[in-house]
N, C-alpha and C positions, 0 to 999 in steps of 0.2 A: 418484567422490567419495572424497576420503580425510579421513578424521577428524584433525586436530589437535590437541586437546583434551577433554575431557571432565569434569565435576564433578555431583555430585549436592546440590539445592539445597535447604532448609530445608525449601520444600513438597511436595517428593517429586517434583519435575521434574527431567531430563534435560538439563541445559545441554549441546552439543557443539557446537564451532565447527569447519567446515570449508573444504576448497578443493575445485573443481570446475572445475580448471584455473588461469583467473587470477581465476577467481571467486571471493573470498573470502565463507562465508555465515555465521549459526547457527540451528542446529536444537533445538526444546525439545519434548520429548517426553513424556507422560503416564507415570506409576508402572503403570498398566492393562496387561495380559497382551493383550488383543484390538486387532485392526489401531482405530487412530484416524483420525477422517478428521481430512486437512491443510488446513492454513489457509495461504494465502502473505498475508504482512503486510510491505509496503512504504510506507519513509518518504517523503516530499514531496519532490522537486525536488533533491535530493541531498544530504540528509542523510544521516549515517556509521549504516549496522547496530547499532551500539550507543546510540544516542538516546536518554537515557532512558525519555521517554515510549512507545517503542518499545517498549523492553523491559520494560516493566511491562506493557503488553497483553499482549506473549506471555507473559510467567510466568503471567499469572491465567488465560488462555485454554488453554493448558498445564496448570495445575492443573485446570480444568473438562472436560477428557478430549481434549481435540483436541491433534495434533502442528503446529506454526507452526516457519514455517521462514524466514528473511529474509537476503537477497543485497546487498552492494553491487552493483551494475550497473556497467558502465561508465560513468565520469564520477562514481561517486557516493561517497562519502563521502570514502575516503582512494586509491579509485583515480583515476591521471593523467585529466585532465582535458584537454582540445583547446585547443591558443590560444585558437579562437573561443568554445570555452563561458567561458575565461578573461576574452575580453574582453568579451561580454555581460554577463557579472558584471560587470564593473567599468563598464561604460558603467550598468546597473542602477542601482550604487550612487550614479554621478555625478549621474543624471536623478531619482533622489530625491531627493540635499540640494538639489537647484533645484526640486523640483517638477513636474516635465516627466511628460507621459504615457511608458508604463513598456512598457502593450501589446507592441506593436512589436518593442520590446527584451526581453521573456519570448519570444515568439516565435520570437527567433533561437537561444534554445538549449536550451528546454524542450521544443519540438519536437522537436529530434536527439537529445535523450535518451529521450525516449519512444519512438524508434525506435531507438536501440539496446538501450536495453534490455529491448524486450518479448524478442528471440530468446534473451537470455540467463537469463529467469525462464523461459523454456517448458524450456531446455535444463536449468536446474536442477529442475523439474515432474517430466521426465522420469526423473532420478537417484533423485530424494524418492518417488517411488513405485514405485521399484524395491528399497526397503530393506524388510527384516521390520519388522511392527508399525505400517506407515502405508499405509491401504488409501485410495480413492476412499469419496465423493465428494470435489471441493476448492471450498474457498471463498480468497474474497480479500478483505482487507482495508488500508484506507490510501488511499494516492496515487490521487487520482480520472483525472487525466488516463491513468498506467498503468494503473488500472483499466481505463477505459474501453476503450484498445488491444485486451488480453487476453483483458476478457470478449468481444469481436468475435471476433481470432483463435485462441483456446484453445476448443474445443469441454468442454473436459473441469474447468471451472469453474461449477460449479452454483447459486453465490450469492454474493452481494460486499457489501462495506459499504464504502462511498466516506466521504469527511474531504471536506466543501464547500473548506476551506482549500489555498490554492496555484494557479497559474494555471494554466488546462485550455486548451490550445492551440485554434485555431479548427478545426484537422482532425477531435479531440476530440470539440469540441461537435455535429459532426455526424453522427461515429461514433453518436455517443449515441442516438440515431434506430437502432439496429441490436443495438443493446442491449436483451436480451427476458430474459434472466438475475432472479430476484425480488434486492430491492436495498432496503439501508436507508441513508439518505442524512445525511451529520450536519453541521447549519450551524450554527456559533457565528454567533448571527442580528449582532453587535457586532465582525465581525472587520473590523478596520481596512485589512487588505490584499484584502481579497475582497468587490465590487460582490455588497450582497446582492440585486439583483435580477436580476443576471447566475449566479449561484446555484439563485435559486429557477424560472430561464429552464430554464439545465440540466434540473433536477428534471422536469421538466415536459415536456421535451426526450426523457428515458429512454422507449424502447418499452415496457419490464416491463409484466406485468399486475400483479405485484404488487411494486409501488414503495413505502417509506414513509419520509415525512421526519422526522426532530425537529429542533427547531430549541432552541436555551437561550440565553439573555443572557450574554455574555461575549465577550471579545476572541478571539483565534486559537488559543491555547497554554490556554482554559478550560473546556475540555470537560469536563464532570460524572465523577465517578468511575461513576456507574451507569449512564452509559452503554457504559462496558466490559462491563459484565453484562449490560446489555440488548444488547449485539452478540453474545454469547454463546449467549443466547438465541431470536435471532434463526437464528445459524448451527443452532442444535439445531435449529430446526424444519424443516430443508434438506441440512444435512449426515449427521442420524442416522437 
């Protein structure tokens, strides 16, 4: 893992942007002298590491003593993309202004990025806990369908908070059945791109004994600010 960058930021967090080969990440680290446990926070379906809403979770999460650390993936933000995911997208956008079911066509390329890019969070997992100052356990936070992969294959992920928003592949939804990690679940009950009962199927779907949902009124992108805190809080009672 080589450092890039580095800035110290108004609330006493750690901004450093790094590479992990072609992996470009950043890491936000607590002002705390004692190991932090790491949080991996991944955005939806490929959006860029810098997202805003992204990076306001980790700064506040970062301020509240936990190290967060987030990767573009392959495919994902500003790294090359495949023809095929190329033209999914575009076949996506065409079957929207007509109106045409979408399924199908998330399928074809939301799936091959959840499989490549679980090896390459596990391979940055492994760097991130090899640094001074960021000890175990880890949590995850964001992208449900990666979630879901992760928490299967990563033994060493102890609690997750899934985003209902973004389409979770069918291989996913059955993953999920295998899923026994405790989990808090968050459905903008009004998001126009995600079947809320294909949502609250999922939920329901999760093995965890200790699963919990909130749901709030709002579209995709209106997720409460207190639910940052309450994810916060959630992770303290798991991660500390």
């Amino acid at each position: 893992m080589h450092f890039t960058s580095e800035r110290r930021l108004e609330d006493g967090v750690l901004e450093r942007e790094f590479t992990l080969g072609e992996i470009p990440g950043t890491l936000w680290t607590p002002e705390s002298v004692a190991p932090a446990p790491l949080v991996l926070m991944a955005h939806n379906n490929g959006l860029p590491k810098a997202e805003p809403r992204l990076v306001a979770r980790a700064r506040l999460s970062a301020a509240s003593g936990y190290a967060v650390a987030t990767i573009d993936a392959a495919g994902c933000g500003e790294r090359p993309r495949s023809a095929a995911d190329e033209q999914g997208r575009a076949d996506l956008r065409r079957a929207m202004r007509a109106g045409e079911p979408v399924d199908d066509i998330f399928e074809s390329f939301v799936g091959p990025l959840v499989e490549k890019a679980v090896p390459e969070w596990r391979t940055t997992l492994d760097a991130l806990l090899a640094l001074p100052g960021i000890g175990g356990p880890v949590g995850y936070a964001g992208w449900t369908a990666l979630g879901i992969r992760l928490a299967v294959a990563e033994p060493r992920i102890a609690a997750a908070g899934f985003f209902a928003g973004g389409y979770v592949p069918r291989a996913q939804r059955e993953e999920a059945r295998q899923v026994g990690i405790p989990l808090l679940f968050l459905l903008q009950w009004d998001d126009e791109g995600n079947p809320r009962q294909r949502a609250l199927d999922l939920f329901d779907a999760f093995g965890s004994k200790e699963k919990t949902l909130h749901a709030n009124l709002g579209g995709h992108t209106g997720t409460p600010w207190f639910e940052r805190e309450d994810g916060d809080r959630f992770f303290g009672r798991h991660l500390k």
